[in-house]
C-alpha positions as CSV (number, residue, x, y, z in Angstrom):
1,X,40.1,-42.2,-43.8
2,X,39.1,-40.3,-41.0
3,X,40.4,-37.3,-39.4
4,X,41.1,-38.9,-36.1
5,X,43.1,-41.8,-38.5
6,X,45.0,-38.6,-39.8
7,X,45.4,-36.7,-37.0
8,X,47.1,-39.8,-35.2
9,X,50.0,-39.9,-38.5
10,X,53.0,-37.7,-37.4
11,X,55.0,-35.3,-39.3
12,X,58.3,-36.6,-40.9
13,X,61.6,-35.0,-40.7
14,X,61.5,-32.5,-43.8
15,X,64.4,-30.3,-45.5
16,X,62.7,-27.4,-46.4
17,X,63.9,-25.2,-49.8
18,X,62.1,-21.8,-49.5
19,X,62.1,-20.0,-52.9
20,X,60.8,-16.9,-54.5
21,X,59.3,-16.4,-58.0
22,X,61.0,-19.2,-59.4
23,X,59.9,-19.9,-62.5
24,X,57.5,-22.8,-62.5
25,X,59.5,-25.0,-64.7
26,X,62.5,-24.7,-62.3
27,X,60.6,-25.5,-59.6
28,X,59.1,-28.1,-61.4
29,X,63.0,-29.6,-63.0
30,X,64.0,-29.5,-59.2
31,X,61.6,-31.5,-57.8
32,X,61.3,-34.2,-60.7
33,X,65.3,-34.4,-59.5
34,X,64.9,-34.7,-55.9
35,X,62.6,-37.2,-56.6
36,X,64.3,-39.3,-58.7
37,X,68.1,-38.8,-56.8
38,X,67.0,-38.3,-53.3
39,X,65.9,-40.3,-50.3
40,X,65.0,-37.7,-47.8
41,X,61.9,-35.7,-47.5
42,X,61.8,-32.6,-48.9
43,X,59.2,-29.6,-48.6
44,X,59.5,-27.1,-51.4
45,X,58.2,-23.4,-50.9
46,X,57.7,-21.1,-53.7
47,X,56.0,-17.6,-53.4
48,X,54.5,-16.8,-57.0
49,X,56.3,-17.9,-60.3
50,X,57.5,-15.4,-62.6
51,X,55.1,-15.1,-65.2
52,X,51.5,-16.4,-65.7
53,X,52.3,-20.0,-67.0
54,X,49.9,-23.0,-67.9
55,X,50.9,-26.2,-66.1
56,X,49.3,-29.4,-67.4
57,X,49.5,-32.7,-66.0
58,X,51.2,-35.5,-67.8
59,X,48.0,-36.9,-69.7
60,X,46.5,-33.6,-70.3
61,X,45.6,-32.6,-74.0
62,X,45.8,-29.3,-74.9
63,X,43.1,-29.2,-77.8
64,X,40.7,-30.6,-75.0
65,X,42.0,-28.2,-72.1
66,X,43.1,-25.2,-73.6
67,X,41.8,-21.9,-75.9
68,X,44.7,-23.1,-78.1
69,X,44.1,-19.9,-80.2
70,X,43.7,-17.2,-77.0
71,X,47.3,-19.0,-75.5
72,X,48.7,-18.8,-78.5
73,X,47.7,-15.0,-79.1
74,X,48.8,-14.2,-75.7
75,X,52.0,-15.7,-75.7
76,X,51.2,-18.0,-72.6
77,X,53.8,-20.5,-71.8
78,X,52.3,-24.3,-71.6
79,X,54.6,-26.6,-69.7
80,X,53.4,-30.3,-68.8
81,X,54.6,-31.5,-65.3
82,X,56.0,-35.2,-64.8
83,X,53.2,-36.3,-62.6
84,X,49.6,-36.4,-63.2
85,X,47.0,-33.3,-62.3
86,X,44.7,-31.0,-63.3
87,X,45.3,-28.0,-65.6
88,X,46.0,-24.9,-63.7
89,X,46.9,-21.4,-64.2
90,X,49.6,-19.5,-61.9
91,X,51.6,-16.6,-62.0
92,X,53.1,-14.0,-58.9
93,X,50.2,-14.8,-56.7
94,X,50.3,-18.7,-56.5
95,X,52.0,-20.1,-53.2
96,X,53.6,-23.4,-54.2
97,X,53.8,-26.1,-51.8
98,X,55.0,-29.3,-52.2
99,X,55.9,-32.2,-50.5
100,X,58.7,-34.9,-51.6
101,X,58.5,-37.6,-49.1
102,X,60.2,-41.4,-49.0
103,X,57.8,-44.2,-49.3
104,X,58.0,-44.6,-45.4
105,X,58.0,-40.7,-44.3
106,X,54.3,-41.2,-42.6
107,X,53.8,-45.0,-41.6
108,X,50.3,-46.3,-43.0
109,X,49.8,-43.3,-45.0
110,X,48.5,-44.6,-48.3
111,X,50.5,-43.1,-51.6
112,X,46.8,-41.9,-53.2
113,X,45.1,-38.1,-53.6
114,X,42.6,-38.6,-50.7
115,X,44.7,-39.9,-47.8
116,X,47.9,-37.6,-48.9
117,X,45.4,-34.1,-49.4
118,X,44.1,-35.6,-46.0
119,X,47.4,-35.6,-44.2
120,X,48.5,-32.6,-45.5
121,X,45.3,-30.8,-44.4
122,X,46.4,-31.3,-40.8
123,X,49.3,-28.4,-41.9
124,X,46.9,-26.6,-43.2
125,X,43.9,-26.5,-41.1
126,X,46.2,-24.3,-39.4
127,X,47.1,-21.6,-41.8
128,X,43.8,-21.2,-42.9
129,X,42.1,-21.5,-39.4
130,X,39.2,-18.7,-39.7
131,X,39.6,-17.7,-43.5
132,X,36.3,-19.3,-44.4
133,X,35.3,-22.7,-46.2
C-alpha cells in the first residue's frame, strides 16, 4: 500500500476515552470489552501506566522472552494481552494509544499490521512532524 492509497482513506467517527496512569491491565480489561460488546469506534488514550509492567502477547512464552529469574527478583508484573504482539516493557512514561474500530470504520482498509500501522501513520506523521526518524 502506498501512502497516496492511505492518504485517500478517511478518518472514522471515534469516541475517544482519555485516561491517566491506568494500570495497564485496566486498560487492557477495557478494551478486550469494548471490543467484544461494542460497535462503535473507539480511541483509547492513556498517559503512562502505573508501575513498570511486562505486557506479552497472546502466544508469547516467557522462558523464551523473559529473564524469568531478574522479573522474578524484581517483582515485575507479567500480564499477557488478548491479541497478539511483541513483548514490551512500559511504565509512567509510555503513551498508550489505541484504536477499536468496526470492521467498516475505514472502507478498503485491510484488517493486517502493515496497512492498519499505515493508516494510523497518517495521525501520526503529524505529532511527530520534525522529531527525527
Amino acid at each position: 500500500m502506498t501512502i497516496s492509497q492511505v492518504r485517500n482513506f478517511r478518518l472514522p467517527l471515534m469516541n475517544i476515552v482519555r485516561m491517566d496512569r491506568v494500570p495497564i491491565l485496566e486498560q487492557l480489561h477495557l478494551e478486550e470489552k469494548l471490543l467484544r460488546t461494542s460497535a462503535d469506534n473507539w480511541c483509547i488514550i492513556n498517559d503512562g501506566s502505573n508501575e513498570p509492567t511486562i505486557v506479552m502477547g497472546i502466544s508469547g512464552k516467557a522462558r523464551e522472552l523473559l529473564e524469568v529469574k531478574s522479573v522474578l527478583r524484581d517483582k515485575i508484573p507479567v500480564i499477557r494481552r488478548f491479541s497478539g504482539g511483541g513483548t514490551v516493557i512500559v511504565d509512567q512514561g509510555t503513551v498508550f494509544v489505541s484504536f477499536i474500530c468496526n470492521k467498516d470504520a475505514v472502507p478498503g482498509l485491510q484488517p493486517y499490521p502493515q496497512p492498519i500501522m499505515a493508516w494510523s501513520s497518517l495521525l501520526y506523521d503529524e505529532v511527530f512532524c520534525g522529531a527525527g526518524d
